[in-house]
C-alpha positions in Angstrom: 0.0 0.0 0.0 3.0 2.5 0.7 4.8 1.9 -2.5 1.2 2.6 -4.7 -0.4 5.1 -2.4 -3.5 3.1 -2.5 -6.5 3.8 0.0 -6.4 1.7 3.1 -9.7 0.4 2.7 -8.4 -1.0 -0.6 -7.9 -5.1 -0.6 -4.5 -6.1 -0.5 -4.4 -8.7 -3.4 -5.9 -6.6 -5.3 -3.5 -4.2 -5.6 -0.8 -6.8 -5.4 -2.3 -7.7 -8.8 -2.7 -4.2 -10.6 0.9 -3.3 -9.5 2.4 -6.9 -10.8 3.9 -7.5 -7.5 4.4 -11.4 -6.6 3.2 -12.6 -2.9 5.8 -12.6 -0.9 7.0 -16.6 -0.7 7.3 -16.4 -4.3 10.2 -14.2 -4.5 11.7 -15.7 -1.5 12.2 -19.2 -3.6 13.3 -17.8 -6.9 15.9 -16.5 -4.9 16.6 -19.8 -2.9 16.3 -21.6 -6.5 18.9 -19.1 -8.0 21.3 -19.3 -5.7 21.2 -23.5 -5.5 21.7 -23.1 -9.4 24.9 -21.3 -8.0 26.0 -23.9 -5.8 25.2 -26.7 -8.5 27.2 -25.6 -11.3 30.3 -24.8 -9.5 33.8 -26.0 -11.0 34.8 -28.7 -9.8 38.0 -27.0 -8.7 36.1 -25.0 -6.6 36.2 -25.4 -2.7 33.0 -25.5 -2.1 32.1 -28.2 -4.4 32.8 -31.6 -2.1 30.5 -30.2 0.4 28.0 -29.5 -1.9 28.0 -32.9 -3.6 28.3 -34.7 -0.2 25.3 -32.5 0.9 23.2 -33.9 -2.1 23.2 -37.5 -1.8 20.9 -37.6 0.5 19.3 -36.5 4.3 21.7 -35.7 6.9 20.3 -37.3 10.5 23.0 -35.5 12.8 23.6 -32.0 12.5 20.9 -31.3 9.9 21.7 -28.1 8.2 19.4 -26.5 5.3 20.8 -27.1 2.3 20.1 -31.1 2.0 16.3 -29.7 2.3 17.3 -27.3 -0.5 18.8 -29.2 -2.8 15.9 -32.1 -2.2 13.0 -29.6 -2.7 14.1 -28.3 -6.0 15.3 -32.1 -7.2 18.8 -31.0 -8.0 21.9 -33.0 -8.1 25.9 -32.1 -8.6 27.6 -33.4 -11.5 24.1 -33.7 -13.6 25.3 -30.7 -15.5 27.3 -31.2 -18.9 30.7 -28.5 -18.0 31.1 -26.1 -21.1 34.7 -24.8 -21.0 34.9 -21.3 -22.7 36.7 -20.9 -26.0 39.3 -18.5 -26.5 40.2 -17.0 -29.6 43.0 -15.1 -30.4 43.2 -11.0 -31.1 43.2 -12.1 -35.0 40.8 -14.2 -35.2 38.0 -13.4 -37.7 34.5 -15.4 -37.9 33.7 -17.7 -40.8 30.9 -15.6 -42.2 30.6 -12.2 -43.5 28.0 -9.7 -40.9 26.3 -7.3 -43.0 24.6 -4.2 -40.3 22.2 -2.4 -42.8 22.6 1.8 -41.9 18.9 1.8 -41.6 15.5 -0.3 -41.8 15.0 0.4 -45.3 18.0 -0.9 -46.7 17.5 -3.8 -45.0 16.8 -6.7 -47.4 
C-alpha cells in the first residue's frame, strides 16, 4: 500500500495484482532456487564443491543443516550438468561468415 499510495480500505491482493507484485513466498524461492543453481554448477576446482556434492546424496540425520532440504526440494543434483569450457580466440581471429549491419531499416533486405 505504501509503494502505490493506495486507500487503506483497498484489498490487498488486489492491488498486489494491478501493481504486478508477486506474494511474498514467491520471491523468496526464486531466490533460494537461484542461488542453489549457483552452488550446483560450481567448477569442480572450486572449494566448495565436495560439500556441496556430499550435501546432495541424501538426508543428513545429525547435525541437519538447510541445504540437504534445498537441494531435495528443487530435485537438484551435482555433477548432472554437462561442464562447457569457454573458448578462446586469439586478437586475430575473424569469424567464418561475412556480418552485413544495414545503416537503416530500409536498406534492409
Amino acid at each position: 500500500m505504501h509503494i502505490t499510495g493506495a486507500m487503506h480500505t483497498a484489498s490487498t491482493d488486489s492491488i498486489d495484482a494491478h501493481v504486478d507484485l508477486l506474494p511474498f513466498p514467491l520471491p523468496v524461492e526464486k531466490l533460494v532456487h537461484r542461488e542453489v543453481v549457483r552452488l550446483e554448477t560450481l567448477p569442480a576446482s572450486h572449494p566448495l564443491v565436495k560439500h556441496v556434492v556430499s550435501m546432495g546424496r541424501g538426508y543428513i540425520k545429525q547435525y541437519q543443516t538447510l541445504l540437504p532440504e534445498v537441494l531435495h526440494a528443487f530435485s537438484m543434483h551435482a555433477r548432472k550438468y554437462e561442464e562447457i569450457t569457454p573458448i578462446c580466440m586469439g586478437l586475430k581471429w575473424k569469424p567464418g561468415f561475412q556480418v552485413y549491419i544495414p545503416a537503416s531499416k530500409e536498406c534492409a533486405i
